[in-house]
N, C-alpha and C positions, 0 to 999 in steps of 0.2 A: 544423657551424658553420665549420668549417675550409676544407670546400668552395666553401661559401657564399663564402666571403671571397677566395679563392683565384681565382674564376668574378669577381667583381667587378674582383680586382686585371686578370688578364687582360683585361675590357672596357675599364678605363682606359688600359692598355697600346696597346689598339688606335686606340681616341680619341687620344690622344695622338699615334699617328705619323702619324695621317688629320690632326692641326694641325700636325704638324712637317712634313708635306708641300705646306699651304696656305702656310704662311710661308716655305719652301723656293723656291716658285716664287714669291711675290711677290718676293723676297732675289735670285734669278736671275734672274727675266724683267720685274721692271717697273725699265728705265732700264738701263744699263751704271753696272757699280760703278767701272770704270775710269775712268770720266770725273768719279768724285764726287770722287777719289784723287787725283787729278795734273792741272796748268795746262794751259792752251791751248800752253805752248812745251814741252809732251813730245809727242818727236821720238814716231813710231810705232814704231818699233823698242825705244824704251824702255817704252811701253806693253805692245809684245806681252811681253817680258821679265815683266814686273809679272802681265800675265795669266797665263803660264805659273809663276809662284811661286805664286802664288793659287791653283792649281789648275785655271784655272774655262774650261782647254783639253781636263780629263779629263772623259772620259762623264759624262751627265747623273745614274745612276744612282749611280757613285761620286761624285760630287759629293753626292749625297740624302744616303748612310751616311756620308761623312763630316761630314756638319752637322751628321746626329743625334747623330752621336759625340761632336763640338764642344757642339751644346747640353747636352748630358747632362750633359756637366762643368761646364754653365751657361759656355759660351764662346762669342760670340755675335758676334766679332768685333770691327774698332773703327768706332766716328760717324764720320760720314763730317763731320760740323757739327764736333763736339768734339777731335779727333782721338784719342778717348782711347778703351780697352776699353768696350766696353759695360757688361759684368759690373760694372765700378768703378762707371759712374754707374750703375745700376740700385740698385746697393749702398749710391751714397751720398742714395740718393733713400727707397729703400723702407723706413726707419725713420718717414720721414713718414707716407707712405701710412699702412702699416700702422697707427700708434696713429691718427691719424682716424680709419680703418675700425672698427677693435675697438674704441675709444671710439664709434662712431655705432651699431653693431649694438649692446655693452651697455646704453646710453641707450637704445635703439629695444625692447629685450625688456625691462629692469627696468621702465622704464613702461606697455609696452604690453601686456604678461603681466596685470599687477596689473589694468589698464582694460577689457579682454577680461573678464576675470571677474567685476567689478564690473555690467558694464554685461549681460551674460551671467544674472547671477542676480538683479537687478533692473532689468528692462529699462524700468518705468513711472516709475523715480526722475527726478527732473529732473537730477542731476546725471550719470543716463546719457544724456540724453538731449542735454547739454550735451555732454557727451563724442563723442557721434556727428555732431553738429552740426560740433565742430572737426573730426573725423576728414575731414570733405568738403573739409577746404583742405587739411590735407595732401597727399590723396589727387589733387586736382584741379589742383595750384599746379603750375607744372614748378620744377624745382630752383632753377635758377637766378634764375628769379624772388623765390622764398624767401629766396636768399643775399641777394641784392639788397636786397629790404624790413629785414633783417633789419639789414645795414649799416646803411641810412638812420636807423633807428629807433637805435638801440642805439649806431653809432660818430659818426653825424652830430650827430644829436638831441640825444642823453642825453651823447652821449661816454663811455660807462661803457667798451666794449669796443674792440681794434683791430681796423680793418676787412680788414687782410691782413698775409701773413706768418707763419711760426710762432714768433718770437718768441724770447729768447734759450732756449740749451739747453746740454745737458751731456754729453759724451761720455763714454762707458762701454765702452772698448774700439773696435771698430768701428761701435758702438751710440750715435746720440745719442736722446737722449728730451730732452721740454722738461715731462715733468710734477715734474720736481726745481725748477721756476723759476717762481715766480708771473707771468713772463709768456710764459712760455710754456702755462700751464693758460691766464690770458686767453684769447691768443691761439688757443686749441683753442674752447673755447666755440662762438661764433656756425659756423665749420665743422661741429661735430659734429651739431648739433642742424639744421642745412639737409641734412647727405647723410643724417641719421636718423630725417627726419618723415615720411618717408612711409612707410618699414618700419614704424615706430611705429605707423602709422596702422594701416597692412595688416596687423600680427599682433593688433592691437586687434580690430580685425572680425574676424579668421578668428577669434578664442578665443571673441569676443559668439558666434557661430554654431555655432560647435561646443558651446560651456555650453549653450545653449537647445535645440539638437538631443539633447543628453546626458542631460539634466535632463527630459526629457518620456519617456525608455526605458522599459521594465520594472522592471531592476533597479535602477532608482534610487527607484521605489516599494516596489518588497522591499527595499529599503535603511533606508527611512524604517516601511516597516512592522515591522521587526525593531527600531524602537526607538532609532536610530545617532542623533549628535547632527547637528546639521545642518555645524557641522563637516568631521564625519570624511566625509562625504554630499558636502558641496562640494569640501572637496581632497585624500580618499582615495580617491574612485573617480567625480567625474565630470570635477574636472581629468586626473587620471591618464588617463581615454581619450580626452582631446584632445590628448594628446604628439605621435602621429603625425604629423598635417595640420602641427602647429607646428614640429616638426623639421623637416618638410621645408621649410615657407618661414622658417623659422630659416637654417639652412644654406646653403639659395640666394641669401636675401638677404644671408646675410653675403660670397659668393663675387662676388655682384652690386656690393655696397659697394665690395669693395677692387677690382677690375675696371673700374666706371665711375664712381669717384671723379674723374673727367677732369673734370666741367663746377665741380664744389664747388672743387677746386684752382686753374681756371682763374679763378673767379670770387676767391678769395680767396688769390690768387698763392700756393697753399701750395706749397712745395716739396718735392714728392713727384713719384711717377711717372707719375701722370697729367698731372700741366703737361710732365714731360721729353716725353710722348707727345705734346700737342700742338706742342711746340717742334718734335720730329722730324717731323711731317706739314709742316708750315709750310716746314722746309727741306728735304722728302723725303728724310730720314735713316733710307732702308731696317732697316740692323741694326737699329736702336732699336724701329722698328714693330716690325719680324719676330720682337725679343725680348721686347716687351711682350706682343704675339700668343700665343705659348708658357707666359709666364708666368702671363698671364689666366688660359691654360685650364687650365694646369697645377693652379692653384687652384681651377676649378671643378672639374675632374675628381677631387680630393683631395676637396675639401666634398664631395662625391654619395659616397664612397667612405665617409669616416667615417659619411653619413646612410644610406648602406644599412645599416652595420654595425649602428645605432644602433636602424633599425628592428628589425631580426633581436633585439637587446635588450629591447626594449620589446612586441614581438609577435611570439611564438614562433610563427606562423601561418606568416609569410612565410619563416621558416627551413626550416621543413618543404614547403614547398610549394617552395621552391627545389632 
């Protein structure tokens, strides 16, 4: 097992300097950083000065190790927009992101788990069939459109909910959350449930297909023929062998969430670090890119890491055969 996870950590290691290398050369070759830094009245002799503090007169190659150095410490330079570290806005961004994300993937498995097996072990009920029916908007709506309806209906219409912003919140050291403030839970609502329907959707179907694939085996007739209650039959051993498929778009979907939470933020101005992302394309605020870039992956490369581990848990096959 030890190996196993060892052989994983080394492939992320490698991933990771193959995307520290893409944002390396977007960071050095698309624009001069010199000119994002200082006005039209620096003298060129003051610029070359500024270049050679920055480094960016030394080989291409030290320049590469020392970014990676710099990013590792999570140092990522300063906005060229803001003039401030990156790492700070990042930091003061990603308390947002993150509870969206982990509120849209929870909402997207507590309901979609339960509707997957529902609709999985009776697939002729009308209420599964209601359920498949909705799964097609999910599945087919693009996000934004979702946000959008969801606004009109709810903040326009009804006025029950606000249509943007995260609402007041509460600082907890360097941590703000807004689930301590009833308007800040509000104001999470209609975001969680537009970056979480279509997860919902899509782990709904993979579980309906794997239950019906599962349910028609062998052993699940020596299960029922030994007597087992239908029960222990449905979530002792035909849930239990749909873990795999669902871990895996579990885990990617949650890496996906917090990754292109960009258009749910942009649509409902949350302040997280997918709106900072598009602020910085808007003003080609290279760092910002080149350190959301790293970040992203960083977190998909993490999510693949805990799901390999997770398979090797759940099905000693793949440990052995690794």
């Amino acid at each position: 097992m030890l190996a196993f996870i060892l052989t994983r950590v080394a492939q992320a290691i490698l991933v990771m300097l193959v995307v520290a290398l893409l944002a390396f050369t977007m960071f050095r070759f698309v624009g001069d950083p010199i000119n994002q830094m200082v006005g039209q009245e620096t003298t060129e002799a003051e610029r070359e000065a500024l270049r050679e503090s920055l480094g960016l007169n030394d080989p291409v190659v030290v320049q590469f190790v020392r970014y990676v150095g710099h990013a590792a410490r999570f140092d990522f330079g300063n906005s060229y927009q803001f003039k401030q570290p990156v790492s700070d806005l990042i930091g003061e961004r990603a308390p947002a992101t993150l509870e969206l994300s982990l509120t849209s993937a929870l909402l997207a498995l507590l309901i979609g788990m339960p509707m997957g097996v529902f609709t999985g072990l009776y697939p002729q009920r009308w209420l599964s069939r209601l359920f498949l029916g909705g799964s097609l908007v999910g599945v087919s709506l693009p996000t934004f459109l979702i946000g959008i309806l969801l606004i009109f209906i709810f903040s326009v219409e009804l006025g029950w909910l606000p249509s943007f912003g995260r609402g007041d919140v509460v600082r907890l050291g360097w941590w703000s959350t807004g689930f301590l403030t009833l308007s800040g839970l509000r104001s999470l609502i209609l975001p969680a449930i537009t970056l979480g329907l279509f997860q919902m959707t899509l782990i709904m179907r993979l579980v309906r297909g794997e239950m019906l694939e599962v349910m028609r085996t062998d052993f699940i007739r020596f299960a029922r023929a030994r007597g087992l209650t239908d029960r222990a039959i449905h979530f002792g051993h035909a849930l239990k062998n749909t873990l795999i498929p669902v871990i895996t778009i579990t885990g990617l979907q949650l890496g996906s969430i917090i990754a292109f939470a960009i258009i749910t933020e942009q649509v409902f101005q949350w302040p997280g670090m997918g709106l900072l992302f598009i602020q910085a394309v808007a003003n080609v605020d290279i760092p910002i890119m080149a350190a959301y870039l790293l970040l992203s992956s960083f977190i998909f490369v993490t999510i693949n890491l805990v799901v390999d581990v997770l398979y090797a848990a759940v099905d000693p096959r793949i440990r052995v055969g690794a």
